[in-house]
N, C-alpha and C positions, 0 to 999 in steps of 0.2 A: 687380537684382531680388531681394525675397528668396526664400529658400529655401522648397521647397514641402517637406510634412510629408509625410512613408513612409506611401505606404497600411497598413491595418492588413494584418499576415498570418495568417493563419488555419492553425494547426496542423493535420498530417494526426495519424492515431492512431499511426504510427510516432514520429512527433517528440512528440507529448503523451507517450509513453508512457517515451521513454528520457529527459527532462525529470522526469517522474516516479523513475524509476528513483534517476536521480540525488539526490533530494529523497531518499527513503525512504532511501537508504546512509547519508546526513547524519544521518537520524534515525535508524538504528539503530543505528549508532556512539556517536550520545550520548542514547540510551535517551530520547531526548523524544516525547510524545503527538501524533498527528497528525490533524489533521480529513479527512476526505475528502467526498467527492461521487460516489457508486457509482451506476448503473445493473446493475442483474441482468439474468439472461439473459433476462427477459420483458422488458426496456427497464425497469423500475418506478426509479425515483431513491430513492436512502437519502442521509441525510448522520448518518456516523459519526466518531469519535474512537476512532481504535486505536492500541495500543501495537505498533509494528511491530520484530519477532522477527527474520525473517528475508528473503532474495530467492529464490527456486526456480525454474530456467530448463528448460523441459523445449523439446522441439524445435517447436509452435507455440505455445507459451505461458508468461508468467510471471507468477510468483502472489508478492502481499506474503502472507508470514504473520503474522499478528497475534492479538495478542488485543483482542477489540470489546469495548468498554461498552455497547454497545447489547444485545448477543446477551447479554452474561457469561460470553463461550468462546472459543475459537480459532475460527478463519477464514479461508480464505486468498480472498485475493481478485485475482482478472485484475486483472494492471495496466492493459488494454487498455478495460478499465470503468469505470475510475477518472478521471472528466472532472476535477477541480479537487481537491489538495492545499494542507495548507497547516502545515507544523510549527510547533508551539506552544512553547511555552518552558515547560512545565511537562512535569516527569521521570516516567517511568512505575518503578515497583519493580522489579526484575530477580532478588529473592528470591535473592540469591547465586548465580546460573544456573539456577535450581532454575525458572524462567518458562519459560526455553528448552528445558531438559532435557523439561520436562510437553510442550513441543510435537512437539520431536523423536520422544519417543515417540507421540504419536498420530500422526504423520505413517507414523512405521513400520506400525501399526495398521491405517490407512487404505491403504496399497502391501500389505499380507495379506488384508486381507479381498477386494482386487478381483481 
């Protein structure tokens, strides 16, 4: 007989999320622009292209930090929110570190003001 076809599997958000994870390391490594698929905390759907900075692991949550084209700012965004990536072959500028450095520093900004 032949062989039957693997049901489809259906990702829980643990497993979308470290799938992701993964993706977004590949992309910051080689400074490439990434599409996403966001759901915000009200459920609402965005699809953006961000330049992704960095990973940030705090004890329930991790956040890509980026800068959006959509906003024209930094952003950090749940990875947990993040339904579909997808990296592009086109390079984002890294301004000599001088992209990372502007984030870093508002990251600090943002840990004093709260």
């Amino acid at each position: 007989p032949a062989p039957r076809a693997a049901a489809p599997v259906e990702a829980d958000k643990a497993t979308l999320g470290k799938v992701v994870q993964l993706s977004e390391f590949a992309a910051i490594r080689e400074t490439l622009k990434v599409r996403i698929a966001y759901r915000d905390a009200q459920g609402d759907p965005s699809e953006r292209t961000v330049w992704p900075l960095a990973m940030a692991y705090y004890v329930n949550v991790t956040l890509l930090g980026a800068w959006c084209e959509l906003r024209q700012d930094f952003r950090n965004f749940r990875v947990e929110r993040i339904t579909a990536s997808t990296i592009t072959e086109e390079r984002f500028p890294t301004e000599g570190g001088r992209l990372m450095e502007r984030w870093f520093a508002l990251q600090g900004q943002h840990l004093s003001a709260g």
